[in-house]
C-alpha positions in Angstrom: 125.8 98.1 95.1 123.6 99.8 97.9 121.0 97.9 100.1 118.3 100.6 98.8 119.1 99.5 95.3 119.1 95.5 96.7 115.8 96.6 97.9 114.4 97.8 94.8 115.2 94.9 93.2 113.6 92.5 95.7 110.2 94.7 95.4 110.4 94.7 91.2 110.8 90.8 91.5 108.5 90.6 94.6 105.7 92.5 92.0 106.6 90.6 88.9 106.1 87.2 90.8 102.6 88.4 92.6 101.0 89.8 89.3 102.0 86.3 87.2 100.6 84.2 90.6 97.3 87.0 90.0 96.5 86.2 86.4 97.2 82.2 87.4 94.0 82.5 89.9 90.9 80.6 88.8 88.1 82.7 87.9 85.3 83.3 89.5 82.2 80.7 89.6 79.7 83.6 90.5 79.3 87.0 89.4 81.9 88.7 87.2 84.7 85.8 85.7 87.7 88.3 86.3 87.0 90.3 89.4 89.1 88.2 91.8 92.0 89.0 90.1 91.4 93.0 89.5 92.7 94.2 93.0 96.0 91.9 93.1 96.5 93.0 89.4 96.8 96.6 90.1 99.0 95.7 93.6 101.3 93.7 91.5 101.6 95.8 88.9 102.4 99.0 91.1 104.2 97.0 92.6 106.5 96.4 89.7 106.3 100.4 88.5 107.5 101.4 91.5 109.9 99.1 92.3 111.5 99.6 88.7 111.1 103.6 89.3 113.2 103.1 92.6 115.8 100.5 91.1 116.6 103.2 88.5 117.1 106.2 90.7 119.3 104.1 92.8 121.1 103.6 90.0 122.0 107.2 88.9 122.5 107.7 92.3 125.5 104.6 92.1 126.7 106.9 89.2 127.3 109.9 90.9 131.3 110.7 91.8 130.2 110.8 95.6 129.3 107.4 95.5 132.0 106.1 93.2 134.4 107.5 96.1 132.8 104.9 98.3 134.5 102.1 96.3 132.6 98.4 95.6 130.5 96.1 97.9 127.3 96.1 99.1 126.8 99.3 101.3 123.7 100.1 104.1 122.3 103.0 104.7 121.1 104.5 107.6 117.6 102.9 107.1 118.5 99.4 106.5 118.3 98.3 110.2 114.8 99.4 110.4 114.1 97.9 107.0 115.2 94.3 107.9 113.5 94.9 111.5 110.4 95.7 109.8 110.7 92.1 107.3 111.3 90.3 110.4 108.7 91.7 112.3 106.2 90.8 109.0 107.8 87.0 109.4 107.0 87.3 113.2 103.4 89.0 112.2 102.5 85.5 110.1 103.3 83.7 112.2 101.4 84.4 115.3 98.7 86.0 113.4 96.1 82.6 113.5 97.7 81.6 116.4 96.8 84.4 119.1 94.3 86.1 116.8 93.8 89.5 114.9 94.2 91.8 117.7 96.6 90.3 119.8 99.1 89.6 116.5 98.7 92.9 115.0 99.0 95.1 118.7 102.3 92.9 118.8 102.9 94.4 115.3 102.0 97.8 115.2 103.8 98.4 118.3 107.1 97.4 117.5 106.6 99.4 114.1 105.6 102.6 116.0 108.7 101.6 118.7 111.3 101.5 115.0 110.0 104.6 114.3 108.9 106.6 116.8 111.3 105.8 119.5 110.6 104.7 122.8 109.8 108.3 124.1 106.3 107.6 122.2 105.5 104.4 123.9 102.4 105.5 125.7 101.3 107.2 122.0 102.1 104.0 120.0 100.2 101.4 122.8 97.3 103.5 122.4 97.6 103.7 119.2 98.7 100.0 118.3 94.7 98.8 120.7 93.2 101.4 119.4 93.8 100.4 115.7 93.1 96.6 116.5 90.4 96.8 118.2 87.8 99.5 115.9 89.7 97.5 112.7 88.7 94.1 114.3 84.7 95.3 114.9 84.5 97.0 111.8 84.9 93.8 109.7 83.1 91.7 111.8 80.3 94.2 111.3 80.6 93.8 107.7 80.2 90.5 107.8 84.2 89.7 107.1 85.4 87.4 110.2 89.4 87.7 111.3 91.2 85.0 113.6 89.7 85.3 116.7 92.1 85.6 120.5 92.6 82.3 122.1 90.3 83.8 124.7 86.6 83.9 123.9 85.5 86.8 125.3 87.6 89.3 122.7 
């Protein structure tokens, strides 16, 4: 069995457990009953689609003779390490996120994701980048009204 196919798994159960949490929401006192749970829906249920999509071409790729050569066990691929980088960095992104605020949290964030995948000859690129992305996404929802943890200093 191959982390990729692991993987799909864990995203097919991942999206079976969000949609069922989805339709369990309350519905809505005002406006339209159901319209809380329309956008989780449709995340859950793609979510499930392409997770099942992925578990089965992993599987026909198990059932090729290349990979029946490999033998048995549970075997990582070149992208595994910056797959479980990238769910500990989520962990790492909860966790600080209402504790030093939107921007500071998801600067943090972005910039190790850019530094898994870009290398660390882009850090310039990826620290302008990571502000940059923080900082317009942070003033355009509190334009719209739609206010995000706040930095533990008050002038940001």
């Amino acid at each position: 069995m191959t982390f990729s196919l692991i993987m799909s798994m864990l995203v097919t159960l991942l999206g079976i457990t969000y949609t069922i949490a989805t339709f369990n929401l309350p519905a809505a006192a005002l406006g339209i009953p159901y319209e809380p749970k329309v956008f989780p829906g449709v995340l859950g249920i793609s979510l499930i689609i392409l997770g099942t999509f992925l578990v089965l071409e992993e599987y026909k790729k198990s059932k090729t003779p290349e990979a029946k050569s490999k033998g048995s066990g549970i075997t990582f691929n070149k992208n595994a390490k910056e797959i479980l980088t990238t769910i500990f960095n989520v962990l790492i992104y909860t966790i600080l996120f209402n504790r030093i605020g939107y921007i500071f949290s998801t600067i943090i964030f972005l910039e190790i994701q850019l530094w898994i995948f870009s290398g660390k000859a882009a850090i310039k690129r990826s620290t302008i980048v990571a502000i940059s992305f923080s900082l317009i996404c942070y003033f355009l929802f509190t334009s719209l009204g739609i206010y995000l943890p706040v930095s533990p200093l008050e002038f940001i």
